[in-house]
Every structure is written in structure tokens, then in C-alpha cells.
VEXVO-635797 format. One record per residue: x, z, y of N, C-alpha, C, O in turn; residue in three letters. Coordinates in pm, whole numbers, plus 50000, padded with zeros to 5 digits. Layout:
residues N
{{X Z Y} {X Z Y} {X Z Y} {X Z Y} "ALA"}
...
***
This chain:
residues 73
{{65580 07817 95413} {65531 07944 95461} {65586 07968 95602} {65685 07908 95643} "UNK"}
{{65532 08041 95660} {65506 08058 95831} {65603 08151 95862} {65557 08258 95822} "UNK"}
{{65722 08171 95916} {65738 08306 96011} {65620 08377 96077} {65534 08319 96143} "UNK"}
{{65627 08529 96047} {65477 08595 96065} {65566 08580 96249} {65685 08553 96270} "UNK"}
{{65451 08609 96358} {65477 08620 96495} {65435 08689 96608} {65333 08641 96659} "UNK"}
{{65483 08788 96664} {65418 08928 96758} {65475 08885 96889} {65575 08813 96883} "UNK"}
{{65433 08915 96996} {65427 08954 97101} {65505 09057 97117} {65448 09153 97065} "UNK"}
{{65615 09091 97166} {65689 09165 97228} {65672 09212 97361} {65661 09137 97458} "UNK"}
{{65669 09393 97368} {65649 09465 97429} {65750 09434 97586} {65841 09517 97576} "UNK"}
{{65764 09383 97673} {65825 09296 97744} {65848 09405 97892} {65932 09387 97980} "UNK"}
{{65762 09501 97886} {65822 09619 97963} {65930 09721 97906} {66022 09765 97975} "UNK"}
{{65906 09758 97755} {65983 09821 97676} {66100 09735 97650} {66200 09802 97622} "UNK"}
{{66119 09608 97652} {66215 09551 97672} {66369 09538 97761} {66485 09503 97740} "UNK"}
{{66260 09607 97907} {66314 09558 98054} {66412 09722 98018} {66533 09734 98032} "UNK"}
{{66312 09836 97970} {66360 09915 97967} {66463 09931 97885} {66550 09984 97955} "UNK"}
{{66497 09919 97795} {66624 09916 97704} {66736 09845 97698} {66843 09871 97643} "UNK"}
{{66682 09705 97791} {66813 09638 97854} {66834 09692 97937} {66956 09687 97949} "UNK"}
{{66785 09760 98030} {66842 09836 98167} {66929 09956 98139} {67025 09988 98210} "UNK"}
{{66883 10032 98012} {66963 10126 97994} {67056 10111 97944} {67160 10168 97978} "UNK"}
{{67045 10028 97845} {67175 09980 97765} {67280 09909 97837} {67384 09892 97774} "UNK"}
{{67273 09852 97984} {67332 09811 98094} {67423 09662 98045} {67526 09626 98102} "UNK"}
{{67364 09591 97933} {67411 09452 97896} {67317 09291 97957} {67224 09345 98017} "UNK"}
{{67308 09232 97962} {67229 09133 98008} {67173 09072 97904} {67221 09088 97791} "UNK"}
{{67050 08983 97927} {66975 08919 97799} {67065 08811 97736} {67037 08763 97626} "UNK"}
{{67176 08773 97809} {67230 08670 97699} {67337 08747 97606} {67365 08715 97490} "UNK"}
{{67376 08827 97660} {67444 08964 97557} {67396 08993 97455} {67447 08986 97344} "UNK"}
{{67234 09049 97500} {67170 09078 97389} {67127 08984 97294} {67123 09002 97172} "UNK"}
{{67099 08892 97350} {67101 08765 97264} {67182 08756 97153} {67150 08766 97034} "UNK"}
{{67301 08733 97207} {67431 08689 97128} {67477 08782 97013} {67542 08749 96914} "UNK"}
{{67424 08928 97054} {67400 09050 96969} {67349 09012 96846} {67406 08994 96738} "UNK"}
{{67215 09001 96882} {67119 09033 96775} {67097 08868 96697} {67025 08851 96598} "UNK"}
{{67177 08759 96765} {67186 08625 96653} {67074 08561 96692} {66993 08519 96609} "UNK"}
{{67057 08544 96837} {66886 08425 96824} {66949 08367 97004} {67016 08433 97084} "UNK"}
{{66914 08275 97014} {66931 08186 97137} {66879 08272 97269} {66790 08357 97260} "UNK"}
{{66944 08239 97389} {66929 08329 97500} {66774 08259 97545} {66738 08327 97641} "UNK"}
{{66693 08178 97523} {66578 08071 97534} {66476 08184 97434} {66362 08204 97474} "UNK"}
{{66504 08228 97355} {66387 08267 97245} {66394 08431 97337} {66285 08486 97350} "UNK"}
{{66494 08490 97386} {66471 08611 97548} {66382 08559 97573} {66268 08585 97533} "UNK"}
{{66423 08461 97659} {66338 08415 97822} {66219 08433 97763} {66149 08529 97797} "UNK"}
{{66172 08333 97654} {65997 08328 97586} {65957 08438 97570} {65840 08462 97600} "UNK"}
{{66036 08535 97520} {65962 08705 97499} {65959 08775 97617} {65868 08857 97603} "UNK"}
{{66002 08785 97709} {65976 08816 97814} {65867 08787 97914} {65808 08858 97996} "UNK"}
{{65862 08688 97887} {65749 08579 97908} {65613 08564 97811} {65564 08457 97776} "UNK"}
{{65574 08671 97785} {65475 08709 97707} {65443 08594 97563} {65330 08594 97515} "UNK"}
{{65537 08515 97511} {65531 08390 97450} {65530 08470 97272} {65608 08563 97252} "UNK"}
{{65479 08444 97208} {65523 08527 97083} {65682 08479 97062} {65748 08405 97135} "UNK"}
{{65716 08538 96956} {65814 08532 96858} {65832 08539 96741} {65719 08535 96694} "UNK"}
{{65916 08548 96643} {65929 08608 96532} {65930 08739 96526} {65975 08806 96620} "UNK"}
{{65878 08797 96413} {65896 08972 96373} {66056 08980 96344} {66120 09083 96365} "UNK"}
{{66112 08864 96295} {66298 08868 96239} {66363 08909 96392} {66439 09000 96422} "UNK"}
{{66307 08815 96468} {66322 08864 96610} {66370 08988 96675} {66484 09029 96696} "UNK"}
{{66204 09060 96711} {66208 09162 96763} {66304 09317 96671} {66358 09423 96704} "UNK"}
{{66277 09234 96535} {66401 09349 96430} {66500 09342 96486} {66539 09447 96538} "UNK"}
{{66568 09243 96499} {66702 09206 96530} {66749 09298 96696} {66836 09365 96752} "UNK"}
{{66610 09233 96709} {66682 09302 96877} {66636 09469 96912} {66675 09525 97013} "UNK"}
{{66565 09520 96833} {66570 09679 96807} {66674 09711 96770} {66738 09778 96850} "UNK"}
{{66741 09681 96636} {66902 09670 96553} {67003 09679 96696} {67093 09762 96703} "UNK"}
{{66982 09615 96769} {67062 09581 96897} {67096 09735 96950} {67191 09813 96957} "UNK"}
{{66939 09723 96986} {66942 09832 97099} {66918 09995 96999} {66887 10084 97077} "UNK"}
{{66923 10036 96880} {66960 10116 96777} {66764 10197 96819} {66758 10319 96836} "UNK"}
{{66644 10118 96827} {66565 10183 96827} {66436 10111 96752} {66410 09991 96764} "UNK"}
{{66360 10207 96673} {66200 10139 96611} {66164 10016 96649} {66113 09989 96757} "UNK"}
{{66191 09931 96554} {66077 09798 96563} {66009 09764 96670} {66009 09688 96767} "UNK"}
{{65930 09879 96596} {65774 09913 96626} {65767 09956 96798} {65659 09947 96856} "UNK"}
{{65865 09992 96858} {65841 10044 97024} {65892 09917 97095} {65903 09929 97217} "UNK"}
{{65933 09769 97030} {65958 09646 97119} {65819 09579 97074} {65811 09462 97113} "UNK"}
{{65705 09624 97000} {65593 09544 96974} {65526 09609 97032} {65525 09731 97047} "UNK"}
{{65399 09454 97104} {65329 09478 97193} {65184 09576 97131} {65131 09527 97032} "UNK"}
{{65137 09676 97172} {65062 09758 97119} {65096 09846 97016} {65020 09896 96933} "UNK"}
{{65251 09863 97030} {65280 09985 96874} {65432 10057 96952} {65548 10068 96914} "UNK"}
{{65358 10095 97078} {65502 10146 97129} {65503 10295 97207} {65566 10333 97306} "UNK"}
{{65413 10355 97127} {65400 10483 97167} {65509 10585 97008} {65473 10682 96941} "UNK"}
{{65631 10509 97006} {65679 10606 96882} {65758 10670 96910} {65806 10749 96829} "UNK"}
***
């Protein structure tokens, strides 16, 4: 069985690392996934949904506002 895989909201991204004032390999190292599986989401590349959880968990906000088209919450 497949890891399901979304597109991450990659402006809402820029924004919550900026505020949160840590760098992507920080956040990386945070949320338990390689500083390489960043770069790809940033980079409009999908990912995992375990993913973008992880790195909401990070930054203490909805899922749903680091996915691409569900970020009006």
C-alpha cells in the first residue's frame, strides 16, 4: 500500500518558517524527515500527508493550512 501524497502549500510554508524564525533544516530535524524531502516541497514536488502532519506539529498549526488548496483555515 502507497503513502497517500499532497502538494504542499509552499507559500504558507515560507510563511511559518519566517515567523517561527528557524531554518528548513531545523525544521526538518523537528518534525523527523530529511532536510531533501524540504527542498522537494518547496519545490512544488508532492510529499507525504505523514509529512506535511509532521511539519504543522512543528510549527503548532492545521494540517490543512500547509496543503495546497485547503489553506484558507
Amino acid at each position: 500500500m502507497y503513502a497517500e501524497t499532497v502538494k504542499m502549500n509552499h507559500v504558507h510554508f515560507a510563511a511559518e518558517l519566517a515567523r517561527s524564525g528557524l531554518k528548513a533544516a531545523d525544521v526538518a530535524e523537528l518534525a523527523g524527515v530529511r532536510p531533501e524531502t524540504i527542498s522537494r516541497a518547496r519545490n512544488g514536488h508532492k510529499v507525504r500527508l505523514s509529512t506535511v502532519e509532521k511539519l504543522a506539529e512543528v510549527f503548532g498549526i492545521p494540517t490543512a493550512y500547509l496543503m495546497e488548496g485547503k489553506g484558507d483555515c
